[in-house]
C-alpha positions in Angstrom: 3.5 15.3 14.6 6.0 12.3 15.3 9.2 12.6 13.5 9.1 10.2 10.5 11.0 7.1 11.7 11.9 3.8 10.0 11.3 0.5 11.9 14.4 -1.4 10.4 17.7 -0.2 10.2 18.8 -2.6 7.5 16.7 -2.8 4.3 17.1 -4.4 1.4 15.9 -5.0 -1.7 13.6 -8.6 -2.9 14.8 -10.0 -5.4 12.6 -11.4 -8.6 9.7 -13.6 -8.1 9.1 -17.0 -9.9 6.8 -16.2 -12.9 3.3 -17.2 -11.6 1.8 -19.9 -13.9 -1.5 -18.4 -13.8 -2.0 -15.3 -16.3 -4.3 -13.8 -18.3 -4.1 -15.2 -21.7 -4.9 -11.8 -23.5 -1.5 -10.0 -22.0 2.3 -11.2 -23.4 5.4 -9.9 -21.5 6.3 -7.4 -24.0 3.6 -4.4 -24.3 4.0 -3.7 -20.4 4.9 -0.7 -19.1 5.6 -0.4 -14.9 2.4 1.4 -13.0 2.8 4.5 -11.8 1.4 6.8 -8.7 -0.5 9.7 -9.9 -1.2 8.3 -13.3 -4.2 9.9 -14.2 -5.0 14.0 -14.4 -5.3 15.8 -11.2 -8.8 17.0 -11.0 -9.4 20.8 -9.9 -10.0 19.6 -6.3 -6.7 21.0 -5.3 -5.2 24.4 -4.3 -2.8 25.8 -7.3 0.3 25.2 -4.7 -0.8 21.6 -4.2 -1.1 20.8 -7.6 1.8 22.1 -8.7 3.7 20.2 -5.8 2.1 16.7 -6.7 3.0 17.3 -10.2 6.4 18.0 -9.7 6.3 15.0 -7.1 5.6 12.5 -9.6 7.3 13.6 -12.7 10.8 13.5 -10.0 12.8 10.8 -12.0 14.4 9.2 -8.6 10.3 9.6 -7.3 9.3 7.2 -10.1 12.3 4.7 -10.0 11.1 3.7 -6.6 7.6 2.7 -8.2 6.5 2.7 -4.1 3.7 0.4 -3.8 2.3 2.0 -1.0 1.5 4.6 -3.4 0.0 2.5 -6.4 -2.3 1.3 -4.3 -4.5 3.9 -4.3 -4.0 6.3 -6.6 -2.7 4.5 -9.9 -5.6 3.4 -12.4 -2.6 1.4 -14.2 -2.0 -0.2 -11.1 -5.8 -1.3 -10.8 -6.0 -2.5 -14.2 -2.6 -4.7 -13.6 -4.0 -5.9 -11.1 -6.6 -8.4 -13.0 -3.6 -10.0 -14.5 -1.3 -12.3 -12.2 1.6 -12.0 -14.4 1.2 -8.3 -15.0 0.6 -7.7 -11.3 3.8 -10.2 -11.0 5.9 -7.7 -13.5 4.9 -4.9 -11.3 5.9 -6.3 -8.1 9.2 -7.3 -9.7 9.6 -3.2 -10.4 8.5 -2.5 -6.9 10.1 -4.6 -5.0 13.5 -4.3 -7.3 13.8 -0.6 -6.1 16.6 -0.2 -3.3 14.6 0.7 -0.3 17.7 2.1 1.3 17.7 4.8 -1.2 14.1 5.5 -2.0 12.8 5.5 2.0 14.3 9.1 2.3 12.6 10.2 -1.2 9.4 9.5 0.3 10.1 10.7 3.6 11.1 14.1 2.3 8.0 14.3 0.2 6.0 13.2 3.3 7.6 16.1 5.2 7.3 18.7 2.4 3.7 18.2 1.3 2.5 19.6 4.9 4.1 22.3 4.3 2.0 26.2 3.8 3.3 26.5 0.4 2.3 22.8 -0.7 -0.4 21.1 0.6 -1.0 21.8 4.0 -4.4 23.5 2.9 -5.7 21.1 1.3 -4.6 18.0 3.8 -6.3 20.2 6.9 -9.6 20.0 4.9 -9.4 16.5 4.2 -9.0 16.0 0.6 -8.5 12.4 0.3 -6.6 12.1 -2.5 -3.7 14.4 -0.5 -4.5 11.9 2.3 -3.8 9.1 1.0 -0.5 11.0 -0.7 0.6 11.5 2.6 -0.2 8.0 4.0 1.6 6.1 0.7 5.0 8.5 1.5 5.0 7.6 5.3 4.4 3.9 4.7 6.4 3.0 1.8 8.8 0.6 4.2 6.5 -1.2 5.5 3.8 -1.4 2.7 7.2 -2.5 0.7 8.4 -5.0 2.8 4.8 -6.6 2.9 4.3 -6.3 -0.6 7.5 -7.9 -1.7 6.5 -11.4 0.2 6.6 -14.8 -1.3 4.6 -17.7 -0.3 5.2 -21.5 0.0 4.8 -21.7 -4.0 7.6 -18.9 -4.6 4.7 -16.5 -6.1 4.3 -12.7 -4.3 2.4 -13.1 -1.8 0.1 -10.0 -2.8 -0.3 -11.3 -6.5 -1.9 -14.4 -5.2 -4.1 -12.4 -3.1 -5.2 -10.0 -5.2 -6.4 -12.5 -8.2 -7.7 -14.7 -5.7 -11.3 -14.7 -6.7 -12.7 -17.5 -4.3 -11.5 -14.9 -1.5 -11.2 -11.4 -2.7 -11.0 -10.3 1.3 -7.0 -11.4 0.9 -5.7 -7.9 -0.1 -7.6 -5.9 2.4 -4.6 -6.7 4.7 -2.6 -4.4 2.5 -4.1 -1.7 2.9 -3.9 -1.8 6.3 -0.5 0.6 6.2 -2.3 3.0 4.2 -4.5 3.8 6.7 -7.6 1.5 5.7 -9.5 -0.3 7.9 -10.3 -4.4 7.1 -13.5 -4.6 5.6 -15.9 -5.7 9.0 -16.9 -9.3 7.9 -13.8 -9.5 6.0 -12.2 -13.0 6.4 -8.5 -13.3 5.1 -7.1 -16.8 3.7 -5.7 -17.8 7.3 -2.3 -18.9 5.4 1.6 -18.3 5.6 1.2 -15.1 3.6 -1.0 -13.3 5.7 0.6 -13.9 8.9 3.5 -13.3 7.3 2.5 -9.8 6.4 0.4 -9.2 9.2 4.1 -9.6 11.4 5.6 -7.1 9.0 2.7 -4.9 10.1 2.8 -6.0 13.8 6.4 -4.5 13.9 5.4 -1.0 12.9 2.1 -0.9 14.9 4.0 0.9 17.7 5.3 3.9 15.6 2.7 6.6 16.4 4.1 8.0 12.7 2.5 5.3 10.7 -1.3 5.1 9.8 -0.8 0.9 11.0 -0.9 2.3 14.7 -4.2 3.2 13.9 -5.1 -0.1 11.9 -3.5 -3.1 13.2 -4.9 -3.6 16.5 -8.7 -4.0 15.2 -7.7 -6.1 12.1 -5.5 -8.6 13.9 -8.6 -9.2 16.2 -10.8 -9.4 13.7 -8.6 -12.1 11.5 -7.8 -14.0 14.8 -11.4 -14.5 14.8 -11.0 -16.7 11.8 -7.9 -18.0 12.0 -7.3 -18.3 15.9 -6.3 -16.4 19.0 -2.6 -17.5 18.2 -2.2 -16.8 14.4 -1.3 -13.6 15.1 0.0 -11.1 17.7 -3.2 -9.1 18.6 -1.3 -7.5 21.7 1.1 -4.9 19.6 -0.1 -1.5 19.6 1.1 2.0 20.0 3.5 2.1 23.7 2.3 6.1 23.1 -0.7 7.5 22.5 -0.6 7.7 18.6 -0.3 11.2 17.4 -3.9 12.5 15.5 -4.2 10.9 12.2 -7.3 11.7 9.9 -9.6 9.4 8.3 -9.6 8.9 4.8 -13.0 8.8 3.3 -15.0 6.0 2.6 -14.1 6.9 -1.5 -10.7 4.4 -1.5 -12.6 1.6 0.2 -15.4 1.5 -2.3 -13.1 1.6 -4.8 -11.6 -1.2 -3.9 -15.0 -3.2 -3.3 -15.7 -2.0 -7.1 -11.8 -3.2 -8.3 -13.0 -6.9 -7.0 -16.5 -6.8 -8.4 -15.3 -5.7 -12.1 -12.8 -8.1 -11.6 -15.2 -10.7 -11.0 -17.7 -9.3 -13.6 -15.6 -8.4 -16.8 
């Protein structure tokens, strides 16, 4: 396996968004409390040195002052349920992306090397248990699933808060899941806008690490939105220079969750 490498030498922190105008009308800016990874109990679907090593992951205090959004994304339920609500999804992103990324990029590359380890979860990542999967892929893409995520567009809003509570185009967050090691929806069309290709470069720029599950992902996602928004909206030619190293494919489970997060969003 590829030595865990980050893209950018210099990384900094975003600063705070504007306060979207658009909220839910039900949630007030003072009974919030910042997602977190791991939020719910760990099922028994784990071997005893895996779960003890995921527990003492997340309950690491410098672990969970770097709220890594690469993490929330799929295994935070708090995460999904901010997520219906552009100013609580805006309050997260202000936690996310007011973490120093300097500091916190070698917390999750430790834990990235550590959980493949015999006595943590090496067992249970060799048989593919998805939710050590996508542990694994949240530690080694925290940078660029940060730098992504911490976007703003034209109207000084996160760029990923506008495209998650889009609902005349729910497709706009698949793109963010891309670093994570999900594949774009096929038929998925993306808002062809400053946000996406704007993220889609941040992604374009990692697509040759043969560490990062975007190696894997980029190439067919950046031909399938340049079907939509043009053959020059985006860079379709990066890929790995080197054969990317093995990378195993998380199950079809995160994907339909995600399908299900925009339906009950659309449905509540």
């Amino acid at each position: 396996m590829p030595p865990l490498q980050g893209h950018h030498d210099a990384i900094r922190s975003s600063p705070p968004s504007k306060r979207a105008l658009g909220t839910d009308p039900n949630a007030s800016s003072g009974d919030f409390s910042v997602p977190a990874a791991f939020d719910s109990a760990l099922s028994n679907n784990f071997t005893n040195a895996c779960a003890k090593f995921l527990n003492n992951m997340r309950q690491n205090e410098d672990f969970k002052n770097c709220h890594p959004f690469s993490l929330l994304l799929q295994t935070s339920s708090s995460f999904f349920d901010a997520s219906k609500s552009t100013l609580r999804i805006t309050q997260t992103l202000d936690a996310t992306c007011g973490a120093n990324a300097s500091q916190c990029k070698p917390i999750m590359d430790k834990y990235a090397t550590e959980i493949l380890l015999a006595d943590a979860c090496k067992a249970d990542y060799d048989s593919d248990n998805p939710m050590v999967i996508q542990a694994y892929n949240g530690l080694v893409a925290y940078l660029p699933s940060y730098q992504a995520s911490c976007l703003h567009g034209k109207d000084g809003n996160y760029c990923f808060a506008s495209a998650v509570t889009n609902t005349t185009s729910p497709g706009d967050a698949y793109p963010y899941y891309l670093p994570v090691g999900q594949e774009l929806p096929a038929g998925s069309r993306p808002t062809c806008n400053s946000c996406l290709k704007s993220a889609m470069g941040v992604f374009a720029s990692y697509s040759n690490n043969a560490s990062q599950p975007l190696a894997k992902t980029y190439a067919s996602a950046a031909h399938q939105i340049s079907i939509g928004c043009g053959t020059n909206f985006l860079d379709v030619t990066a890929a790995p220079i080197k054969s990317a190293a093995p990378t195993t494919s998380v199950s079809l489970t995160p994907t339909i969750t995600l399908v299900l997060m925009f339906l009950l969003y659309f449905f509540q």
